[in-house]
C-alpha positions as CSV (number, residue, x, y, z in Angstrom):
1,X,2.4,18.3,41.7
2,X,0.4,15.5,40.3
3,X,-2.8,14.8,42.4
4,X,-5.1,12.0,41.9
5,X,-8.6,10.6,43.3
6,X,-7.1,9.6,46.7
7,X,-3.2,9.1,45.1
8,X,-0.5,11.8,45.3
9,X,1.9,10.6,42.8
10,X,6.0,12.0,44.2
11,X,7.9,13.8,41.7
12,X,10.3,10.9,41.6
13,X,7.3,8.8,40.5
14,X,6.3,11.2,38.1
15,X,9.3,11.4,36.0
16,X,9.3,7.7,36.1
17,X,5.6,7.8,34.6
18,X,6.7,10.3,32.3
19,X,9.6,8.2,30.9
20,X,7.9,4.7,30.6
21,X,5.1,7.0,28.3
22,X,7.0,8.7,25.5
23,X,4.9,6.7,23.0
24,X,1.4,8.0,24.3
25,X,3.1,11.8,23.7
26,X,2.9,12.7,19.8
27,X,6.0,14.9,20.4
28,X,8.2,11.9,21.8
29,X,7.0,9.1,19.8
30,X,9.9,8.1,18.2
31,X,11.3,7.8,21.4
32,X,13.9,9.4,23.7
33,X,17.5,10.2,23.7
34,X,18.6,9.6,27.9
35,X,16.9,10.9,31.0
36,X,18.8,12.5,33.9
37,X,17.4,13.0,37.9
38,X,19.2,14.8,40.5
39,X,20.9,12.3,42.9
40,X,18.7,12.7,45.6
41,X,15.6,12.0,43.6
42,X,14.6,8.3,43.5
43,X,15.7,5.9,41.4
44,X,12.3,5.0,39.9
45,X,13.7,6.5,36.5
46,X,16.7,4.2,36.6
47,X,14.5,1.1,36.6
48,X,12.6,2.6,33.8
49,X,15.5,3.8,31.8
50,X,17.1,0.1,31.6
51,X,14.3,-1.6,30.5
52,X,14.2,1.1,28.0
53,X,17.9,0.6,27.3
54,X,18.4,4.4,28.2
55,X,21.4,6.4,29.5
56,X,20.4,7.5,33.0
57,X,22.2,10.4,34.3
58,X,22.9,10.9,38.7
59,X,23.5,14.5,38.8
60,X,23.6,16.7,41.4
61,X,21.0,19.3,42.5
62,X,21.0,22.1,40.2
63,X,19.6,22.8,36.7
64,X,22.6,24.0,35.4
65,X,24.0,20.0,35.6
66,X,20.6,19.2,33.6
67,X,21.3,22.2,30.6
68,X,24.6,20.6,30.1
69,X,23.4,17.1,29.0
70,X,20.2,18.8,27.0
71,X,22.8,21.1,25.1
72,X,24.3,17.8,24.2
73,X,21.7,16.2,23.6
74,X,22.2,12.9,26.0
75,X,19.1,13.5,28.0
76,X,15.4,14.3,26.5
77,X,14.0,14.0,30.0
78,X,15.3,15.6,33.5
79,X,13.8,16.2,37.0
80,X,14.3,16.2,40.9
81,X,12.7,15.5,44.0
82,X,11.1,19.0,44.4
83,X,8.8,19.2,41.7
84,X,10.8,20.3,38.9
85,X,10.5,18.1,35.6
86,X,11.6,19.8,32.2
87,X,12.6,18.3,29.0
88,X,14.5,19.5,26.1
89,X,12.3,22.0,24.8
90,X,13.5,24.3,27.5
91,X,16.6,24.7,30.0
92,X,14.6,24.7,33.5
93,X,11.3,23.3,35.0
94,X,8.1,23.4,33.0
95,X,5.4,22.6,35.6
96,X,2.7,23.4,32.8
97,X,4.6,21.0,30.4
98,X,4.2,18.2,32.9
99,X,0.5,18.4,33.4
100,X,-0.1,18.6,29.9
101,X,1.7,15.3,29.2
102,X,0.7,13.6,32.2
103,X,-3.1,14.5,30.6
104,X,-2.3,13.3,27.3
105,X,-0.4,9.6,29.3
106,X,-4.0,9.6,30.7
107,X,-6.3,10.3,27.7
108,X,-4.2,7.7,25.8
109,X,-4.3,5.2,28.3
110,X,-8.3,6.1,29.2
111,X,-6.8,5.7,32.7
112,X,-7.3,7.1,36.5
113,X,-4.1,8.9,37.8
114,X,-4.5,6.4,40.2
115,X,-4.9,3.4,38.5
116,X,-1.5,4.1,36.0
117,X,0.8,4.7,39.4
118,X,-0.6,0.8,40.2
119,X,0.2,-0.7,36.5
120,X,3.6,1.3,36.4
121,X,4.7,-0.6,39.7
122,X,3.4,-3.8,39.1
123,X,5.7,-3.4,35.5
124,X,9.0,-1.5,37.2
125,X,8.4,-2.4,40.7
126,X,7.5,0.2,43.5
127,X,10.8,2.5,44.5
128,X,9.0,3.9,48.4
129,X,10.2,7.2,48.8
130,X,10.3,9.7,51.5
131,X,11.7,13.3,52.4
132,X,12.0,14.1,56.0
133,X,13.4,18.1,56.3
134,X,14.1,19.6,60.0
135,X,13.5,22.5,59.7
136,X,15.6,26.2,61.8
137,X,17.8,23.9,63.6
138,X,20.8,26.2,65.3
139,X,23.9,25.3,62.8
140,X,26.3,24.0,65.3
141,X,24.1,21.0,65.7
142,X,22.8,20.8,62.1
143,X,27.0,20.6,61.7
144,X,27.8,18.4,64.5
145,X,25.5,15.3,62.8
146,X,26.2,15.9,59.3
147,X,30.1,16.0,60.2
148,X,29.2,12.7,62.9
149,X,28.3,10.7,59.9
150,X,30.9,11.8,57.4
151,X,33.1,10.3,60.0
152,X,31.4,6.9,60.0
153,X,31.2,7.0,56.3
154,X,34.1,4.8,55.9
155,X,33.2,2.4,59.1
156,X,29.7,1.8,57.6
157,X,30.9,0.3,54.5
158,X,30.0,-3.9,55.2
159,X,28.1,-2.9,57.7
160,X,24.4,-4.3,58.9
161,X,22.1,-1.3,58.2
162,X,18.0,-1.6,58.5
163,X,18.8,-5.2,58.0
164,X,20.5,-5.2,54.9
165,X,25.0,-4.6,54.0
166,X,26.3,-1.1,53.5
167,X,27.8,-1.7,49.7
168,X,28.3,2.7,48.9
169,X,29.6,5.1,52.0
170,X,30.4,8.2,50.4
171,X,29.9,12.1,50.1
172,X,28.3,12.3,46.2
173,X,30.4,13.9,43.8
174,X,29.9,14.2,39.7
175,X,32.1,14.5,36.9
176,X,30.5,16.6,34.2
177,X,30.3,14.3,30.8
178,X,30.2,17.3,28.7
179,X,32.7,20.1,29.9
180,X,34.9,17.2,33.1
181,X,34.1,19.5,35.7
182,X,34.0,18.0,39.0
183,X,31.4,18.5,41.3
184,X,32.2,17.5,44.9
185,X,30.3,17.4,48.6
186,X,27.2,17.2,47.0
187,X,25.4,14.9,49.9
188,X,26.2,11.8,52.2
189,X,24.7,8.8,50.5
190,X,24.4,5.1,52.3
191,X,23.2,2.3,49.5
192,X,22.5,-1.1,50.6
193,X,22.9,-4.1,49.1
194,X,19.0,-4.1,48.4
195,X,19.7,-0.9,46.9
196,X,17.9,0.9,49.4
197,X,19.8,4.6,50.1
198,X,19.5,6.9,53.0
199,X,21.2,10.9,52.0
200,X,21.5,13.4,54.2
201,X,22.2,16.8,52.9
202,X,22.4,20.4,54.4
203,X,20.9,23.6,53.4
204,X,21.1,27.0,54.9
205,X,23.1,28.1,57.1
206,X,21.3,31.6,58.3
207,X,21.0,33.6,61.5
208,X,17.6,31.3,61.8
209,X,19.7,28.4,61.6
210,X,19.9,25.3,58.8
211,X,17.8,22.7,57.4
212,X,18.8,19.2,57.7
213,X,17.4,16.9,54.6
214,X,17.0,13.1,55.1
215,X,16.4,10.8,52.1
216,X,15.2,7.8,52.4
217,X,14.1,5.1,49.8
218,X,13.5,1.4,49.4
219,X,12.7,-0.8,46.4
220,X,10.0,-3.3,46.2
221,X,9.8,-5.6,43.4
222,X,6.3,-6.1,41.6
223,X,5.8,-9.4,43.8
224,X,6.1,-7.3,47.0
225,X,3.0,-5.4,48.7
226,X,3.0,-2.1,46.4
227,X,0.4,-0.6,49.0
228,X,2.2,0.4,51.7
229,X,2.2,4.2,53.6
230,X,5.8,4.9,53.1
231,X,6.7,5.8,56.0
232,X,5.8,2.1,57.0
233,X,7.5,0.9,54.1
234,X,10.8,2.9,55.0
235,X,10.6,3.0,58.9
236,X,13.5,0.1,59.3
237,X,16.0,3.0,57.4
238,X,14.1,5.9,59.7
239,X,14.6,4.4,62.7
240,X,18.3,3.2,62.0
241,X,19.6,6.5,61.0
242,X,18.0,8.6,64.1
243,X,19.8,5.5,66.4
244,X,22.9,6.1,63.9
245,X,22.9,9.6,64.6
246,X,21.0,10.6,67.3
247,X,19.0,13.0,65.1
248,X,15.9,13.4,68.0
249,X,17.9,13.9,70.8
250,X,20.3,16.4,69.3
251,X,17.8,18.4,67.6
252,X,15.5,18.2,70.2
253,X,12.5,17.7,67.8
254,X,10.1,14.0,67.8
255,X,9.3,14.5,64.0
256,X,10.6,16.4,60.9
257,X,8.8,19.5,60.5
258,X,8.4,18.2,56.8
259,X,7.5,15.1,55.5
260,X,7.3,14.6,51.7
């Protein structure tokens, strides 16, 4: 976790930071080979990786997906949502790594945490990001609105959503570009045609009962007001996907018990 005066940088941001500063890093100065994120982690490292003129690899969650493009050396970088970045000098999450280099970005730069999140979005633009979990719902109904939507997944595509078109309807799957496996079910995905995305994702399915996992993100370009809460910034997606799918009323709860 990155922590700033007053600025809590995501860990979507933070491999974005980490990408766009390979040449303040002695170990990564001649640059880097691809960076991969887990496809529920924002796309902040995609805008980053084509003005690098990067791969950019969607995987889904699971290291094991990021070992297979290190081995082959595609990626350089990798990390997810949930605070896990790594890079190549290891196979999983180095969180000790990550604040070393994020010291060295700042030492180089003679910057405030702060101050290089508001120079990297007014470069790449600002990608809002939020994770909303509900948390020991009872698994019928955790079911009942993940399986309501993968119904409507094929309905929604052209449709109006938070004000923008549904261009991608789909349950996320992955082929493997080392070994072809295929990867299937890995999480419902919406993308606009703003390139906004909403996922929604199940975990657990215990005696205690499931977690349901909302995604939501939004992109503003550097133009745009780069100051917002996010959960201002992202309430049109909020509110249409509780309407979509009744998330309050079904799990009987006014907020998530996590927001991240």
């Amino acid at each position: 976790m990155i922590l700033g005066s007053g600025c809590f940088v995501n860990p979507s941001d933070s491999l974005a930071v980490i990408t766009a500063n390979t040449k303040c890093v002695p170990g990564y100065k001649d640059g880097i080979t691809g960076v991969a994120r887990s496809m529920p982690t924002s796309s902040a490292v995609d805008n980053v990786a084509r003005a690098l003129n990067i791969p950019c690899f969607e995987t889904p969650t699971g290291w094991k997906f990021f070992g297979n493009l290190l081995d082959s050396n595609l990626i350089t970088l990798c990390g997810e949502e949930s605070f896990g970045t790594g890079s190549n000098h290891v196979r999983e999450k180095d969180g000790l790594w990550a604040v070393l280099y994020w010291l060295q970005v700042l030492a180089e730069k003679k910057s405030s945490v702060s101050d290089l999140m508001h120079n990297h979005w007014k470069q790449f633009g600002r990608n809002y990001y939020s994770r909303h979990d509900y948390e020991a719902i009872p698994s019928n109904i955790a079911n009942q609105i993940f399986g309501n939507l993968t119904s409507m997944l094929e309905n929604l595509k052209g449709n109006s959503f938070a004000g923008h078109l549904v261009k991608v309807a789909d349950n996320f799957s992955y082929l493997d570009p080392v070994d072809n496996s295929i990867s299937e079910n890995q999480g419902l995905r919406l993308v606009l045609d703003d390139n906004s995305r909403v996922i929604v994702r199940l975990s657990g399915t215990g005696t205690k009962g499931a977690t349901l996992r909302l995604y939501f993100e939004k992109f503003f370009d550097p133009q745009q007001n780069l100051s917002l809460n996010p959960q201002i910034a992202l309430k049109p997606l909020i509110d249409d996907l509780d309407a979509l799918l009744n998330i309050s009323k079904l799990t009987q709860m006014e907020t998530p018990t996590v927001i991240t």
